[in-house]
C-alpha positions as CSV (number, residue, x, y, z in Angstrom):
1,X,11.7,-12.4,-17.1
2,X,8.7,-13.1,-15.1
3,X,9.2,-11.1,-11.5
4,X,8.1,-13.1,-8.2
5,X,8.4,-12.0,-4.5
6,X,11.1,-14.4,-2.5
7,X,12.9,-14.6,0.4
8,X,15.6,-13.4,-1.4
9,X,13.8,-10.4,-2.6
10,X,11.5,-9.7,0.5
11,X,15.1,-9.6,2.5
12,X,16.4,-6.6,-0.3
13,X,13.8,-4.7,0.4
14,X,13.3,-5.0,3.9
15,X,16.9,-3.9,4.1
16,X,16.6,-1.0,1.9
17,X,13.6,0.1,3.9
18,X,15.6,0.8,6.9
19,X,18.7,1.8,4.9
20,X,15.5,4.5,3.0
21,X,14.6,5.3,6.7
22,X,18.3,6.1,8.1
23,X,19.0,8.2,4.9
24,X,15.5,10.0,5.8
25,X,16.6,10.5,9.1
26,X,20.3,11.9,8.6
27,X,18.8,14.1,5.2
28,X,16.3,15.4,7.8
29,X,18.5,16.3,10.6
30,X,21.2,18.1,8.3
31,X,18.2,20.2,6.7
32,X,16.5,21.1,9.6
33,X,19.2,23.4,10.3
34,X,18.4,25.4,7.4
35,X,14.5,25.4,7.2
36,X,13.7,25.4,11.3
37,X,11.4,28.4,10.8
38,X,10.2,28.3,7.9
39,X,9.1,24.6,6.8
40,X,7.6,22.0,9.6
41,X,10.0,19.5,10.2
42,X,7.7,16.6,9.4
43,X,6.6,17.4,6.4
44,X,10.6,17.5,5.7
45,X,10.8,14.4,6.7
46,X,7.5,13.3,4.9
47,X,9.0,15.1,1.7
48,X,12.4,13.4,2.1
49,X,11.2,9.8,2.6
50,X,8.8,10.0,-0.8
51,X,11.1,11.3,-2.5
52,X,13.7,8.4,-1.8
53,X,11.5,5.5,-1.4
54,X,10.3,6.5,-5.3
55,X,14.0,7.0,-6.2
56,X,14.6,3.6,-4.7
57,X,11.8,1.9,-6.0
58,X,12.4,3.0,-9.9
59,X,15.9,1.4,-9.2
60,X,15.0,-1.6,-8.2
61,X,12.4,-2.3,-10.7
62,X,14.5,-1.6,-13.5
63,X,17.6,-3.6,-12.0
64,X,15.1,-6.5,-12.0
65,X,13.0,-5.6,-15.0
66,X,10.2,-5.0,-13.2
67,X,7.0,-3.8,-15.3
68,X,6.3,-0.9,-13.9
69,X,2.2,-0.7,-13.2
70,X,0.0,2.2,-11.0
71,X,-0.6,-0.1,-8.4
72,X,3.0,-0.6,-7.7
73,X,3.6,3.0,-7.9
74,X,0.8,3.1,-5.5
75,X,2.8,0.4,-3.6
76,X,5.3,2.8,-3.5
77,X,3.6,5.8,-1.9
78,X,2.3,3.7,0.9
79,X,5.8,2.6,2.1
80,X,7.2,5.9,1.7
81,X,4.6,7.5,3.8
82,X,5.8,4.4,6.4
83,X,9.3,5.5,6.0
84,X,8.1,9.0,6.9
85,X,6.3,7.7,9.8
86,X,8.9,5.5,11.2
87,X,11.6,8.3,10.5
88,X,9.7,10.8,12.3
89,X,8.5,8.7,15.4
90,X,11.3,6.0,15.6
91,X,14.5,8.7,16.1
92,X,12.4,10.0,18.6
93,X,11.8,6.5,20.8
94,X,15.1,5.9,20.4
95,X,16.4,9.0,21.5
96,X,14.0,8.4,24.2
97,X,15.4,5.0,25.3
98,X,19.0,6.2,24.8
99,X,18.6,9.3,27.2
100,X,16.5,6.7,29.5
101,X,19.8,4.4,29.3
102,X,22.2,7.3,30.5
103,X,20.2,8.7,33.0
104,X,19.8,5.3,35.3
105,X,23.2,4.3,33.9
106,X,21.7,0.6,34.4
107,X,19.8,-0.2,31.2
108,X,17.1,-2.5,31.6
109,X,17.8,-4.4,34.8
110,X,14.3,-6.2,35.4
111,X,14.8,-8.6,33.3
């Protein structure tokens, strides 16, 4: 079966992208308790989102009978470090725009 990229398939992984990113996000906040001291909390979260975004990758290609070649694998790497990224730096803007929502207890009124 010859694999192709569709709209169908671009939409899959664009959802399990933010799926990979909440999981990263939720694994990271549960082990922070238990490594605060001793391991920095990024490279958890860098650790975490690799790990998964592999995981979920090697799913996905073998659910679709994908041939697995280095360059996707490098493929692979590079959105897992963009999982990382966006799970360390998104939970933090949205914190951000959360507590920024609570503390005018308007929201966004200039618009």
């Amino acid at each position: 079966m010859e694999w192709f990229l569709n709209y169908e398939t671009l939409a899959t992984l664009m959802t399990a992208i933010g799926i990979i990113t909440v999981l990263t996000n939720i694994i990271v906040q549960v082990v922070k308790k238990a490594t605060w001291d001793k391991i920095p909390t990024n490279l958890v979260a860098m650790v975490v989102a690799v790990l998964l975004t592999m995981a979920a990758f090697f799913a996905f290609a073998q659910t679709q009978s994908i041939k697995i070649t280095w360059y996707l694998i490098v493929a692979a790497l590079v959105v897992g470090f963009m999982v990382a990224y966006a799970a360390m730096f998104g939970y933090d803007k949205l914190k951000e725009i959360l507590h920024y929502n609570t503390r005018t207890g308007e929201g966004d009124s200039h618009a």
